[in-house]
N, C-alpha and C positions, 0 to 999 in steps of 0.2 A: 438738862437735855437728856439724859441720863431716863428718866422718870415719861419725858416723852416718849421716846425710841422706842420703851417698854411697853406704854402704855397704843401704841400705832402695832405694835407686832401681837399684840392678846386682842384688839379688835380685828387685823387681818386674822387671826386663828379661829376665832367665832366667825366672821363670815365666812370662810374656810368650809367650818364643821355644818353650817346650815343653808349652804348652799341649794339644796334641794328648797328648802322653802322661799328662799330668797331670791332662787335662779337666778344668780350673780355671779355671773365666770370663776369660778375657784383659781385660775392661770392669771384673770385681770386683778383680781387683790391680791396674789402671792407678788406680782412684777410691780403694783404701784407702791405696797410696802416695803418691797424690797429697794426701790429705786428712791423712796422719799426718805429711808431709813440710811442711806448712806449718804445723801444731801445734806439730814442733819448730824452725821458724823461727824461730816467736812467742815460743816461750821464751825464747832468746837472738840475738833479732832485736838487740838493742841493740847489741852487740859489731859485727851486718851493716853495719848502718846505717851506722856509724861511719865504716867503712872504704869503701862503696859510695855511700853519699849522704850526706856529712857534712857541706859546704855545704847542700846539701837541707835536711836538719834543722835545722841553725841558722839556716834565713831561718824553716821553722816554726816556729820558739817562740819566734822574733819576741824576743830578750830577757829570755824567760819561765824561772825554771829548770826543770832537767831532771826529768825525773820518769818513772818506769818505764810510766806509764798513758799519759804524751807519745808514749813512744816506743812504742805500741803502737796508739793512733790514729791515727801518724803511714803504719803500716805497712801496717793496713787502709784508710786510704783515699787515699795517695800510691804506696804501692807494689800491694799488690792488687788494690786497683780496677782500675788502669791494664791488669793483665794479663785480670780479670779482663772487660773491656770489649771487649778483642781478641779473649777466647775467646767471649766472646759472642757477637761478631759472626759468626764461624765458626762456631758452632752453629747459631746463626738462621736461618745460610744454608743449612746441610744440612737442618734441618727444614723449609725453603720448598720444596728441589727435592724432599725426598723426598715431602711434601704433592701436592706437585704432580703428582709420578707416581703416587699413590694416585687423584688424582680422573681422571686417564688411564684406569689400570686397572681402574677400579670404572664407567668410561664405556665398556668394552671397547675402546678406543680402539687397544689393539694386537692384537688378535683377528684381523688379517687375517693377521701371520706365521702361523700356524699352517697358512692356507693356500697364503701365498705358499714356504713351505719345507718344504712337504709331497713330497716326489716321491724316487727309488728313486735319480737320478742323486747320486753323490757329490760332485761336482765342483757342483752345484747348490743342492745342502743347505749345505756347506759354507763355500763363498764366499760365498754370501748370507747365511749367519749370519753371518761374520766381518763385512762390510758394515753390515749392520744393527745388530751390535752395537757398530762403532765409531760408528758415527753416533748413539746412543742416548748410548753413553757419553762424545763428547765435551762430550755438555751437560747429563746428572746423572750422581751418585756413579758409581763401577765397582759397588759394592755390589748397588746398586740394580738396576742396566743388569745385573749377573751372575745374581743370582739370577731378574730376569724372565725371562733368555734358557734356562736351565736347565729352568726350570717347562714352555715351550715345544717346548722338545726333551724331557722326559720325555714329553707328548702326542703326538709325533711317531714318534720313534724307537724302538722296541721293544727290541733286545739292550744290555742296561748296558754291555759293552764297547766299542762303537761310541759309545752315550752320553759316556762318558770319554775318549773321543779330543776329542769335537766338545766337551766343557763346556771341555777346557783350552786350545782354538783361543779359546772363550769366554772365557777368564780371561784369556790372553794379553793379548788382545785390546783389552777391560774393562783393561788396566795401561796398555798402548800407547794408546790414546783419549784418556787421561786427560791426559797430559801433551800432547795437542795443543789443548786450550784450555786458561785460567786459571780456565775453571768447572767444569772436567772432573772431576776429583781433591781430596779434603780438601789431600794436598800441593802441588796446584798452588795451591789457594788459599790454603793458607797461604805460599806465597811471595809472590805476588800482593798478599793485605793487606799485608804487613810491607814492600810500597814494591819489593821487590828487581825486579822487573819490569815493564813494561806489556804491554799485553793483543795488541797489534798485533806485536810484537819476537817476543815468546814465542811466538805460533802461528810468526812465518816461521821465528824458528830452530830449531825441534821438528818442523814438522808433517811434513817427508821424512823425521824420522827416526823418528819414528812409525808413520809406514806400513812404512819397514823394516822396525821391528820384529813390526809384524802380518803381513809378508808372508811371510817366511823359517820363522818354523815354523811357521807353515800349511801352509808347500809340506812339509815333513817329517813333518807327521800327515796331511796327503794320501795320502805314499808310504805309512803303516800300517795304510788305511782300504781296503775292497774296493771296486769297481766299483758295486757295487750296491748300497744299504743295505735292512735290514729295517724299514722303517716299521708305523707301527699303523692296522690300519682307521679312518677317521675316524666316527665318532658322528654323531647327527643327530639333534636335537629339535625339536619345535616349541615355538616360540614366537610368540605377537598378535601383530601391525605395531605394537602400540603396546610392546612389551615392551622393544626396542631400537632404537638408535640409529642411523639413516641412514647412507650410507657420508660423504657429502657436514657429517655434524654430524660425526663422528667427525672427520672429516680438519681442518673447522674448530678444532679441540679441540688438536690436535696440534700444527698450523702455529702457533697461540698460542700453546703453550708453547714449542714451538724457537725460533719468531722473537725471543721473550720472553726467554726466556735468554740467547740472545748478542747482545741489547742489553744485557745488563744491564754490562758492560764501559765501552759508551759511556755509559750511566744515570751511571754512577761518573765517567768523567771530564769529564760535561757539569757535573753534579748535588755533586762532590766528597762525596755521602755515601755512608755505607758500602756494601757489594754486596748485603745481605741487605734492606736497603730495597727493590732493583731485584727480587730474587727474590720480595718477598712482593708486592709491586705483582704482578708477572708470575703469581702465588700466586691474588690476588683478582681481577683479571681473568680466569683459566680457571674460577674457581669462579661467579664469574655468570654468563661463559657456560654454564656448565656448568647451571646452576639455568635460565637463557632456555630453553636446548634440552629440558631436561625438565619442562619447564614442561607438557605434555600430561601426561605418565606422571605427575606431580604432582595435578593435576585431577581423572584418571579412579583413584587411588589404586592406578597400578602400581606395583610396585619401586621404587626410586629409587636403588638401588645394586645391581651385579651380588654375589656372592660370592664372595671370591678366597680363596684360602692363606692363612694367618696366617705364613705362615713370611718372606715378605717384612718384614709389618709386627714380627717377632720381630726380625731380624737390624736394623732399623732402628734400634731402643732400644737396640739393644746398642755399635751404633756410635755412636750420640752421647756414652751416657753413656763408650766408652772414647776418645772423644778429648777428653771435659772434661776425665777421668784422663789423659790424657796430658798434653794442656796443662799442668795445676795439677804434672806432676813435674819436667815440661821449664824452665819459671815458677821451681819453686823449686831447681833448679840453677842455674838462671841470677844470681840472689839471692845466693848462698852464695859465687858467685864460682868453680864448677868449670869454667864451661862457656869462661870465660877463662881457664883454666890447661890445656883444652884445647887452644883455637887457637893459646897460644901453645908449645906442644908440636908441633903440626902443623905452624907456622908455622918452627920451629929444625927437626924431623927431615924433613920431608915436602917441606913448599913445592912443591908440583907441584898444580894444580888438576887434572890429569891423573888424575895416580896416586892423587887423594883419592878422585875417582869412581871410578876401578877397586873402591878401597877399599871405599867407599860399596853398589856394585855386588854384593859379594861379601856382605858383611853382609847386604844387603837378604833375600837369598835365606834366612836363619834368624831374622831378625830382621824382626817387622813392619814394613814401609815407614813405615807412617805417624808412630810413634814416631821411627825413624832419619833421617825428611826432617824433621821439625821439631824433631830434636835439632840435624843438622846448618846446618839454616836458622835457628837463633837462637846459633850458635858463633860466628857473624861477623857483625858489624852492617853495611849497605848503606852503604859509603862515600861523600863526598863527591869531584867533581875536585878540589878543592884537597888530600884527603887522601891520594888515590891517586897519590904520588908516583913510583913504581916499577910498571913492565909486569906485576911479580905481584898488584898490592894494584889494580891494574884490573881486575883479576878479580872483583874484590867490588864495585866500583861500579853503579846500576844498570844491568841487562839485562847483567850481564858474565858472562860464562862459570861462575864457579861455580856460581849461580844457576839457570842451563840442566844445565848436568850433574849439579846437585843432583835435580831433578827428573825428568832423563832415567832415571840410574842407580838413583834410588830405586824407580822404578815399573818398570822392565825388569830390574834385578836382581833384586826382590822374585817375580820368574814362575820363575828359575833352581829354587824349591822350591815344591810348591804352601804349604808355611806362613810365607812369605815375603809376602802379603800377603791383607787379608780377602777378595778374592773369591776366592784358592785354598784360601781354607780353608772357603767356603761349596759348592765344588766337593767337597770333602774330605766334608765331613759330607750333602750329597745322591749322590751314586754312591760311597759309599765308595772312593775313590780312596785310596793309602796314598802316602809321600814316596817308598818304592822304585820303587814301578810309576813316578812320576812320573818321578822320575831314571834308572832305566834307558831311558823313550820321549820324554821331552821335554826334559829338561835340555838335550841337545845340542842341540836345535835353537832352546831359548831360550838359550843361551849364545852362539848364531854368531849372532844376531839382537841382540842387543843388541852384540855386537863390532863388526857391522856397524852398526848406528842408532850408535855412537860415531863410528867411523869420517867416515859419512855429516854427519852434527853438525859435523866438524871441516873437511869440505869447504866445506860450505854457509857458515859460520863465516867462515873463510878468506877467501870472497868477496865476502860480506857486508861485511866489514870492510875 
C-alpha cells in the first residue's frame, strides 16, 4: 500500500508540473490525490499506526482490545484531525487576506495606481509597479497582489508585448515580496505555523535578499523595454459625489488593512492563538469600516459595491482548494513514513543545507513552489538545542538556516519558469506568455538574481551570527 500512495502522489506531481500542456486543473489533481491517498491510508492505517504511533494507540485503548473500528477512530481523530487543524488554520488565513482584498477592491481602494502609473516614461511605469507590487505583496497572497497588478497594467499599457515584460517584473516581484514577511506567501506561512521561524528573525534574514532579488531582473527587463511606452488613452465617466468614495476614506481603508496585517504577527505572540484569528479580526474591522464609510451610499440606495473581474475571485477558489490538496498529499506522506526516508537519504547523500536549496531552487522552476516548500518544510521536524548536537542538525533548529533557504529558494527558483509558480502561471494565461519566450528573456536575469539573493543571505547570515 505503501508503494501505492507513493506511486498516486509522483503521478499527481507530474500532472501538477505540466499542467500547462495538459490543461488539467492543478487544484482537481492536488484534492483527488490528496483525498484517494487518505482512503488508502484508512485501509491499511493499521499496519501505519503500529509502526508510527504504537505507544500512541496503546495508551488509546486504554487496556481495551484491539479492534479494526479502534483503529480507525483512533486515525481520524489523533492522526487527521491534528493535520487537519494545521490545514485549517492556513486556509482560514488565505480566505481573511483574500476577503480582505476583495472589500479593498470593491471600495476602489486601489484605483489611484492606475493614475499614479499612467505615463510614457519607462523607467517610471516600471519601478513603481515593481514598488508597489512589492509592498502589496508583502502583506497578501502573490496570487492576489499578481493578478490585481496585471488587471492594472492591461488598463494602462496598450502593446501585449510590453505588457509581458512588465506582468513578469510583476511575477518576480509578487515571489521576492513573499518571502520578505511570514504573511507574505502560503510558503512563508506555512513555515512560520509549523514553529520553524519567528516573524522578526525571518524579515531581517530575507528582506536584503529580497530586494535583490526584485532588483536585478528588473534592471534586465529595463534593458528589453523602449524609452518610451504605448499607453491607453485614459476613459472618463461620470459619476455623483455620492457614488464614490473620498480619497481621504479610501486611504483610511488601506492603512487598516496594512497596519492590520503586520500586527497580526505580534497578535500571535502577544495572544499565542493562531494567525488566522489576527487576520479575521483585521477582516471585520475593514468591513465595519467599510459599512461606517458607506453608510451614505447605503441610505440614498447607491451601489454599495463597485464591479470588478471575476477572474480575481476565480483564481482565489482555485488556490485554496489546491493547497487543501496539497496539504492532505503532503499529510499523508508524512503518515506512511516516505517523507522520513527522504531526509534520511538527504541526510547520508547530500548533507549540505547549501546544495539542498540549490536543489530546491532548481525544482522550483518546474515544479510548483508551493507543493515543493511544504514538501520540503515537513521532511524535517524543527529541532530542539538539546537535539542539534552537530553544526549541520543547527540548521534545523528554529530560525536556522534551512528554514531561510527553504523559503528563499522556493519562491526565487519558482520565477526561473513562468510554471514554476501560481502567479506565473496567472501571467501565462492573461498575456499568453509561453515557457520559451520566458526562458529565452527572463530566465537569465531570474537565475543571476536569485544566485545573488543567495549569496547576499549568506552575507547577512554571516554577520548576523
Amino acid at each position: 500500500m505503501t508503494i501505492a500512495i507513493v506511486v498516486l502522489m509522483l503521478l499527481g506531481y507530474v500532472l501538477i508540473c505540466v499542467e500547462h500542456v495538459t490543461h488539467l486543473n492543478k487544484a482537481t489533481v492536488a484534492m483527488f490525490c490528496g483525498v484517494v491517498g487518505w482512503v488508502l491510508f484508512m485501509c491499511m492505517g493499521t499496519s501505519f499506526i503500529q509502526v508510527l504511533h504504537a505507544q500512541e494507540f496503546l495508551d488509546y485503548l486504554a487496556g481495551e482490545p484491539y479492534t479494526l473500528e479502534a483503529s480507525k477512530q483512533f486515525i481520524a481523530s489523533h492522526i487527521f484531525l491534528q493535520y487537519f487543524g494545521q490545514m485549517g488554520g492556513v486556509v482560514l488565513y488565505v480566505l481573511a487576506t483574500m476577503a480582505i482584498v476583495e472589500v479593498l477592491v470593491n471600495n476602489e481602494c486601489f484605483n489611484f495606481l492606475k493614475s499614479w502609473l499612467r505615463s510614457q516614461n519607462t523607467n517610471h511605469v516600471l519601478w513603481l509597479t515593481v514598488l508597489v507590487t512589492f509592498a502589496i505583496s508583502a502583506h497578501i497572497d502573490n496570487l492576489s497582489a499578481t493578478v490585481m497588478m496585471l488587471l492594472v497594467m492591461r488598463r494602462i499599457l496598450r502593446v501585449p508585448h510590453q505588457r509581458m515584460y512588465v506582468g513578469a517584473a510583476i511575477v518576480i516581484t509578487a515571489n521576492a515580496a513573499g518571502m520578505f514577511t511570514v504573511i507574505g506567501d502560503i510558503s512563508s506561512l506555512l513555515i512560520w505555523t509549523k514553529g520553524a521561524v519567528t516573524a522578526t528573525n525571518y524579515t531581517g534574514s530575507l528582506a536584503l535578499s529580497a530586494v535583490v532579488a526584485t532588483v536585478i531582473p528588473t534592471l534586465f527587463i529595463r534593458r528589453a523595454l523602449p524609452d518610451r511606452l504605448d499607453i491607453e488613452r485614459p476613459t472618463y465617466s461620470f459619476r455623483g459625489e455620492d457614488s464614490v468614495l473620498k480619497i481621504w476614506q479610501r486611504a483610511i481603508l488601506v492603512f487598516l488593512a496594512f497596519a492590520g496585517l503586520w500586527f497580526v504577527p505580534t497578535f500571535h505572540r502577544i495572544t499565542l492563538l493562531p494567525p488566522f484569528l489576527g487576520a479575521l479580526c483585521v477582516l471585520g474591522v475593514i468591513w465595519v469600516a467599510a459599512e461606517v464609510i458607506n453608510i451614505s451610499r447605503i441610505r440614498t440606495e447607491q451601489p454599495q459595491t463597485i464591479s470588478t473581474g471575476r477572474s480575481l475571485q476565480y483564481e482565489v477558489i482555485q488556490i485554496i482548494m489546491y493547497t487543501i490538496g496539497a496539504c492532505l498529499c503532503v499529510d499523508v506522506l508524512i503518515e506512511i513514513g516516505a517523507m522520513r526516508a527522504v531526509s534520511g537519504w538527504l541526510d547520508a547523500n547530500i548533507h549540505s543545507t547549501y546544495l539542498l536549496s540549490v536543489v530546491l531552487g532548481l525544482l522550483s522552476a518546474v515544479m510548483d513552489n508551493i507543493v515543493l516548500v511544504l514538501s520540503a518544510v515537513n521532511i524535517y521536524p524543527v529541532l530542539s538545542p538539546e537535539e542539534a548536537v552537530t553544526p549541520y542538525l543547527q540548521n534545523f533548529m528554529q530560525n536556522g538556516q534551512y528554514w531561510h533557504l527553504v523559503a528563499l529558494s522556493g519562491n526565487i527558483g519558482g520565477c526561473l519558469l513562468p510554471i514554476g509558480s501560481i502567479a506565473g502561471l496567472a501571467l501565462m494565461k492573461s498575456e499568453d506568455v509561453t515557457i520559451w519566450w520566458w526562458f529565452r528573456r527572463i530566465t537569465l536575469g531570474a537565475f543571476i538574481g536569485w544566485a545573488c539573493a543567495l549569496g547576499t543571505y549568506f552575507l547577512v547570515d554571516y554577520f548576523l551570527r
